[in-house]
C-alpha positions as a printed Julia matrix, in Angstrom:
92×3 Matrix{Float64}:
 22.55   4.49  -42.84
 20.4    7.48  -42.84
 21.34  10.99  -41.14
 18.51   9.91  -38.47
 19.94   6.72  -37.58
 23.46   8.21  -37.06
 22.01  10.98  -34.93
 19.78   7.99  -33.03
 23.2    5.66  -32.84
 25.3    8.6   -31.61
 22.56   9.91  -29.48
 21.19   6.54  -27.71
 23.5    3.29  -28.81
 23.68   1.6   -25.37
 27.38   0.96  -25.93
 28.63   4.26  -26.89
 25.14   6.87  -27.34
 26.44  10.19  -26.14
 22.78  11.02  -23.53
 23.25   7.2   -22.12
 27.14   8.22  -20.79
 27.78   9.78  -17.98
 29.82  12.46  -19.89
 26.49  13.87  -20.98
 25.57  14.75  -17.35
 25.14  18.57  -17.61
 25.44  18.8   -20.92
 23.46  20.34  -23.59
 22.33  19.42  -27.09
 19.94  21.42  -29.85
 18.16  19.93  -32.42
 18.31  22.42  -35.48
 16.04  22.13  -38.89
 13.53  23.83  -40.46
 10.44  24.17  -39.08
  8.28  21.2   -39.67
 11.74  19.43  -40.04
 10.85  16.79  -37.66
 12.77  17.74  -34.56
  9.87  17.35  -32.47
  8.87  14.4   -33.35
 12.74  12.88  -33.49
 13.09  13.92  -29.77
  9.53  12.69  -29.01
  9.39   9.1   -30.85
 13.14   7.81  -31.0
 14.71   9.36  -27.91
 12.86  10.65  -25.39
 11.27   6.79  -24.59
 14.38   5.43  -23.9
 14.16   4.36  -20.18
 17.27   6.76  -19.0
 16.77   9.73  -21.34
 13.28   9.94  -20.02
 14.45  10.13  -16.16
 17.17  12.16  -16.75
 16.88  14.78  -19.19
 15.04  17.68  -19.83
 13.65  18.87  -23.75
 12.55  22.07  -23.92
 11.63  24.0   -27.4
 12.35  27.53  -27.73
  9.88  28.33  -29.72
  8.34  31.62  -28.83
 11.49  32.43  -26.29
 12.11  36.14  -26.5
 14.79  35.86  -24.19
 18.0   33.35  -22.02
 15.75  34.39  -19.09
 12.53  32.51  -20.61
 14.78  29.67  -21.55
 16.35  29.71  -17.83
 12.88  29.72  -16.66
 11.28  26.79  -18.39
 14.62  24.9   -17.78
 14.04  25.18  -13.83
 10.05  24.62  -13.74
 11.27  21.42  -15.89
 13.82  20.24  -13.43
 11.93  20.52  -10.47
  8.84  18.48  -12.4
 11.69  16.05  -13.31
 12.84  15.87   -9.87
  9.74  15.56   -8.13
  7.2   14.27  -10.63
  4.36  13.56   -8.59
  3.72  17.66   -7.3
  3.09  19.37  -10.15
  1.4   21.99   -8.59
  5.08  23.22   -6.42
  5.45  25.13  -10.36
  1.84  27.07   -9.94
């Protein structure tokens, strides 16, 4: 088994994937690699499309963060867009 399927099996396995459990509720988790690694892309095409990890969690990158306050910042425009997906425009 490849380091990307463990990561996917830890990450999403419907018995026992660590973002599927409520344990996970609150929680954070970073992706680290080189750039051009394939973190994105990881996030984007094997977990992010799973029905619950969609709904409930937020991915941010920090790429070109400067500071925790950026970070905070994006993290709260993306819950409230999680929360109430259909006004976009309460972040503008």
């Amino acid at each position: 088994m490849s380091h990307i399927e463990k990561l996917q099996d830890y990450l999403i396995d419907k018995n026992k994937g660590y973002l599927i459990r409520d344990i996970s509720k609150g929680k954070i988790i970073m992706l680290s690699g080189l750039w051009g690694s394939g973190k994105t892309y990881f996030w984007q095409e094997k977990i992010a499309n799973v029905e619950n990890i969609k709904k409930n969690n937020i991915y941010i990158s920090l790429y070109g963060k400067k500071s925790i306050e950026d970070i905070e910042n994006e993290i709260i425009s993306k819950s409230i867009l999680n929360e109430f997906p259909d006004n976009k425009n309460l972040i503008n």
